[in-house]
C-alpha positions as CSV (number, residue, x, y, z in Angstrom):
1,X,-50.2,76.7,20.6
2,X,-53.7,76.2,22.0
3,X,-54.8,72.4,20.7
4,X,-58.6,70.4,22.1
5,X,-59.6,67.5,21.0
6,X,-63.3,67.0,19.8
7,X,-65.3,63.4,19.5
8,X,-67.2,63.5,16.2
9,X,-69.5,60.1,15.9
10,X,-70.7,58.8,12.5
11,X,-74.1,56.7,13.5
12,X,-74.3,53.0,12.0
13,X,-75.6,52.3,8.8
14,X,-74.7,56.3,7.9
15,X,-71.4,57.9,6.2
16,X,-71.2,61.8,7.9
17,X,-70.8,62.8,11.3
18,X,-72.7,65.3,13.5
19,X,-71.8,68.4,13.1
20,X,-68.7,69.9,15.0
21,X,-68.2,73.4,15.7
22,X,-64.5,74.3,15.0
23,X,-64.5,77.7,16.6
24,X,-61.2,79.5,16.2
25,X,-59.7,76.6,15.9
26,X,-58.1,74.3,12.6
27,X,-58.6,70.9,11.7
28,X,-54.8,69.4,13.1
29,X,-55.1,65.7,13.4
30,X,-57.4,63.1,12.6
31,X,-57.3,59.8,15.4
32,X,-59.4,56.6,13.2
33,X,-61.2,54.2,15.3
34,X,-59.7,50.3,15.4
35,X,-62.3,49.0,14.3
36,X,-63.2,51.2,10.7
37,X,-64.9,50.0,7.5
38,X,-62.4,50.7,4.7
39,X,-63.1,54.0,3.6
40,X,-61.3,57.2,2.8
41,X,-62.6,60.4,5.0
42,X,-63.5,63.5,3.4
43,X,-65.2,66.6,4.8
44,X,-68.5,68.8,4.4
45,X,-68.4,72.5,5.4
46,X,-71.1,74.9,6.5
47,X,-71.3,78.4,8.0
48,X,-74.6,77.4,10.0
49,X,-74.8,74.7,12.3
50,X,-78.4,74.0,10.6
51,X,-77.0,75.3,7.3
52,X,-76.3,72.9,3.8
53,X,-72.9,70.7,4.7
54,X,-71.3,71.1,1.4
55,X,-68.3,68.9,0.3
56,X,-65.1,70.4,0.8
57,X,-62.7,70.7,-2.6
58,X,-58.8,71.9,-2.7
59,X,-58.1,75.0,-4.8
60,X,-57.1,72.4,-7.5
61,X,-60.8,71.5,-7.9
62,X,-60.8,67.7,-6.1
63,X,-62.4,66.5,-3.3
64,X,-59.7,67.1,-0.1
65,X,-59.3,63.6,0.9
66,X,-57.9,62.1,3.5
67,X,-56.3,58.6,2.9
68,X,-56.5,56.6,6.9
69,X,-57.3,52.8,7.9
70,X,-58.5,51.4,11.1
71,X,-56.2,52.5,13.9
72,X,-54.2,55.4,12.0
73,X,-53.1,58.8,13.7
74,X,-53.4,61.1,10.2
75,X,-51.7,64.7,10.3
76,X,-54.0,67.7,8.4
77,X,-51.5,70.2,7.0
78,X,-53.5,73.9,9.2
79,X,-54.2,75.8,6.7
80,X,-56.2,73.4,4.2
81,X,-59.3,73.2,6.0
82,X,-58.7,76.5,7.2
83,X,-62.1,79.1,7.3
84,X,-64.4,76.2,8.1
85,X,-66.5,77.1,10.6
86,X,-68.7,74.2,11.0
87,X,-67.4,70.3,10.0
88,X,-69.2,67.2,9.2
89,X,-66.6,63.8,8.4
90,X,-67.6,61.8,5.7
91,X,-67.0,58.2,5.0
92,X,-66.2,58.2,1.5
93,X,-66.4,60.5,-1.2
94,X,-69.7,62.6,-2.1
95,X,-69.3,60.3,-5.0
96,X,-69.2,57.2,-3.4
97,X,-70.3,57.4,0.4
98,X,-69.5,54.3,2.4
99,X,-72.0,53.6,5.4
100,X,-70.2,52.4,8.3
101,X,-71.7,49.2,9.9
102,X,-71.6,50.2,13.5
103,X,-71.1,53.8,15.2
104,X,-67.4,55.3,15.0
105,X,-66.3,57.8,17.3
106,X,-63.6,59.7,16.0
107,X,-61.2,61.8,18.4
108,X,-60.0,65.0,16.3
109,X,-57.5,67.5,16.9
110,X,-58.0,71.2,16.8
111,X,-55.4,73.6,16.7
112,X,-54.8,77.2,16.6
């Protein structure tokens, strides 16, 4: 099975990532910085790199978040973020963004 690891970076005073391009690839693993304002991380999907980042919902009709903390390895069952071609983290909820107070690199993995 074919895994890379990607660095997405929220900027300080901000609550989504850049973009990262997920190729063939699915969203496996999630690695949290140590140092991590409380949040919960959810996603925004687009098929354009410049295209509208929309929050991502499960086929129950909530937001897919992912519950983590400073310093947390979080699994991402394959096939729920499955089809998204282009991926923006979010600190918080579309709801309730939370800005982080410094930059945050967070390492991702992607797997086939």
């Amino acid at each position: 099975m074919g895994q890379v690891v990607r660095v997405v970076t929220i900027p300080a005073g901000q609550s989504d990532s850049d973009p990262v391009f997920t190729e063939q690839y699915r969203l496996a693993s999630v690695y949290m910085p140590v140092s991590w304002d409380t949040a919960q991380l959810t996603f925004r999907g687009s098929f354009e790199q410049a295209g509208a980042y929309i929050p991502v919902f499960d086929r129950n009709g909530s937001e897919y978040v992912v519950v983590t903390a400073a310093g947390r390895y979080v699994s991402v069952p394959l096939l729920d973020l499955a089809g998204l071609r282009w991926l923006r983290l979010r600190s918080g909820t579309s709801d309730a963004p939370i800005n982080q107070s410094a930059e945050r690199q967070i390492r991702i993995m992607l797997s086939h």
